[in-house]
KOLTI-112072 format. One record per atom (N, C-alpha, C): chain; atom name; x, y, z. Coordinates in Angstrom, 3 decimals. Layout:
# KOLTI-112072
NODE unit site        x        y        z
NODE    A   CA        X        Y        Z
...
# end
This chain:
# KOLTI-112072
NODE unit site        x        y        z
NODE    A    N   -4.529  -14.081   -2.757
NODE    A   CA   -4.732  -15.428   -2.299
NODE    A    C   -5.558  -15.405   -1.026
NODE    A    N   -6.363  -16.557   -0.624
NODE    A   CA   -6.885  -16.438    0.354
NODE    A    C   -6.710  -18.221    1.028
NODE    A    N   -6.229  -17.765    2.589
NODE    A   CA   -5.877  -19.126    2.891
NODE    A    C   -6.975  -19.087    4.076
NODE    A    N   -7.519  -20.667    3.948
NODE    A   CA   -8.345  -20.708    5.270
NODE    A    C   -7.873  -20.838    6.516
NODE    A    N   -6.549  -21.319    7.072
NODE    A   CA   -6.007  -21.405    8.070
NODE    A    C   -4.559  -21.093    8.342
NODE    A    N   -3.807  -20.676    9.557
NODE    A   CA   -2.915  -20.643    9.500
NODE    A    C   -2.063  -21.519    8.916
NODE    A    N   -2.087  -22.865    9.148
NODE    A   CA   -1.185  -23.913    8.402
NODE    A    C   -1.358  -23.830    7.092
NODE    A    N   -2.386  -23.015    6.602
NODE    A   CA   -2.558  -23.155    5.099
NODE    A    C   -1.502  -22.014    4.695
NODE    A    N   -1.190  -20.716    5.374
NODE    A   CA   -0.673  -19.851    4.942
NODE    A    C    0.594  -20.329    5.324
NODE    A    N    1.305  -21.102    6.019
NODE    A   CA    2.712  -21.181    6.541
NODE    A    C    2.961  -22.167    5.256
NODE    A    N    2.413  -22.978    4.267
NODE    A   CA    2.392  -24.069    3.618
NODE    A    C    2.655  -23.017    2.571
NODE    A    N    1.758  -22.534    1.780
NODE    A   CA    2.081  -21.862    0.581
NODE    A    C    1.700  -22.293   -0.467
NODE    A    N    0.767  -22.764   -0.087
NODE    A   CA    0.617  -23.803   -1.598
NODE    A    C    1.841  -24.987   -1.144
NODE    A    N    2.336  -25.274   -0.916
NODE    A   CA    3.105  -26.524   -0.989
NODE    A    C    4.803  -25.915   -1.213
NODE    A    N    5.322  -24.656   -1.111
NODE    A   CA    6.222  -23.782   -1.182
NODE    A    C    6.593  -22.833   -0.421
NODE    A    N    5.915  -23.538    1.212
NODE    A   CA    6.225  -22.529    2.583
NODE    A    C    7.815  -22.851    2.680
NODE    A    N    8.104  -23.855    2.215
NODE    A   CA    9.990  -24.503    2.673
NODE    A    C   10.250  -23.422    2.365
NODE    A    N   10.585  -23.384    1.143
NODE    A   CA   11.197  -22.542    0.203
NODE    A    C   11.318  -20.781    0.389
NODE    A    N    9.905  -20.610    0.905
NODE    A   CA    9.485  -19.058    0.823
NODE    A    C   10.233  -18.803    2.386
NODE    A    N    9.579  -19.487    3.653
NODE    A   CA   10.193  -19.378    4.821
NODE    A    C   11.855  -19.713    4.745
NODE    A    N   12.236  -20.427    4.259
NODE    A   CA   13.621  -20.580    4.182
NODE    A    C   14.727  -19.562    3.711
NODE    A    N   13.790  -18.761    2.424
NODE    A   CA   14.646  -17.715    1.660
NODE    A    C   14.359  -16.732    3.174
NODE    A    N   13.218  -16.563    3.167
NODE    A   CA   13.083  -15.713    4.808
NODE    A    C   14.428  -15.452    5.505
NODE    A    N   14.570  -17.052    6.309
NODE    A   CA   15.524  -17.128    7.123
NODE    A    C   17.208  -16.943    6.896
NODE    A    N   17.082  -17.427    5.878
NODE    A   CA   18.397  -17.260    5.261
NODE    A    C   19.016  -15.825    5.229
NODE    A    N   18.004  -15.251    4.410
NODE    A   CA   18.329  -13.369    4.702
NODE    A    C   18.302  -12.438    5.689
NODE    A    N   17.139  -13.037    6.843
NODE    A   CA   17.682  -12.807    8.316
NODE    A    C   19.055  -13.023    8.450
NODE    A    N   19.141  -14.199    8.514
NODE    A   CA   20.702  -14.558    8.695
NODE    A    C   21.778  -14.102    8.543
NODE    A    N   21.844  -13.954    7.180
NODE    A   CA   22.787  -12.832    6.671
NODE    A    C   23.393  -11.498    6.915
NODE    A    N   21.590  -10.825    7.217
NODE    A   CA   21.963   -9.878    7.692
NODE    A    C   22.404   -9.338    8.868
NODE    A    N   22.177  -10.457    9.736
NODE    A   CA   22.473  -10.523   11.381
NODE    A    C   24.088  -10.432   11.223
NODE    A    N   24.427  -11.475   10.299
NODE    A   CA   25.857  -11.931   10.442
NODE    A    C   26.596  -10.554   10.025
NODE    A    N   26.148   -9.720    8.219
NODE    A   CA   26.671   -8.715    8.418
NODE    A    C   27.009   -7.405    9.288
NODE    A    N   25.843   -7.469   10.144
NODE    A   CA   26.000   -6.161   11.543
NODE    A    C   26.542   -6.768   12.310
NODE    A    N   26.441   -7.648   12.669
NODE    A   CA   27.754   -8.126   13.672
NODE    A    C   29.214   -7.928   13.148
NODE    A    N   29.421   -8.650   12.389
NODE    A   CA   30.825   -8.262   11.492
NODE    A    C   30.849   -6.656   11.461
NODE    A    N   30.169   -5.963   11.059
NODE    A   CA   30.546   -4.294   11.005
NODE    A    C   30.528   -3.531   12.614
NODE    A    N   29.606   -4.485   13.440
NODE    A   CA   29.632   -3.971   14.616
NODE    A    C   31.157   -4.420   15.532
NODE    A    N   31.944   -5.434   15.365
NODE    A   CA   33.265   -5.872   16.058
NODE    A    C   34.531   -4.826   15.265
NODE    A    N   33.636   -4.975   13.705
NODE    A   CA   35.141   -4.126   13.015
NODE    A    C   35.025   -2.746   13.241
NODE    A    N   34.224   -2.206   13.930
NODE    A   CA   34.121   -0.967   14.091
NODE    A    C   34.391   -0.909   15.597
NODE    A    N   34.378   -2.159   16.315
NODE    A   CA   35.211   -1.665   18.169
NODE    A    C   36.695   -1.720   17.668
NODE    A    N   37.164   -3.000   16.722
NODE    A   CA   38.283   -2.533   16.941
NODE    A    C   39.313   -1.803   16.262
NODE    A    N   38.501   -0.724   14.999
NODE    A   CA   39.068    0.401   15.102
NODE    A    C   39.546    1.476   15.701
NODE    A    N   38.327    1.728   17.090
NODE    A   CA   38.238    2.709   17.742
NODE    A    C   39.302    2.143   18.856
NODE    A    N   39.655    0.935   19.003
NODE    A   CA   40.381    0.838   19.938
NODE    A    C   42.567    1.150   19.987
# end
């Protein structure tokens, strides 16, 4: 694909929601899971 501008590439054809959203969502997730493994693992050791 070739986009002429940045707003063209954040758009997606009309499916930037979607594409950036699945993005964020799986950031998310995964933030949330290392945190969760990072607390359950202090308070084992404690």
């Amino acid at each position: 694909m070739n986009w002429g501008s940045l707003n063209e590439f954040l758009a997606m054809g009309g499916y930037g929601v979607y594409v950036w959203g699945s993005y964020a969502m799986a950031v998310f997730c995964i933030s949330l899971e290392v945190f969760f493994l990072n607390r359950s693992m202090k308070k084992g050791q404690e």
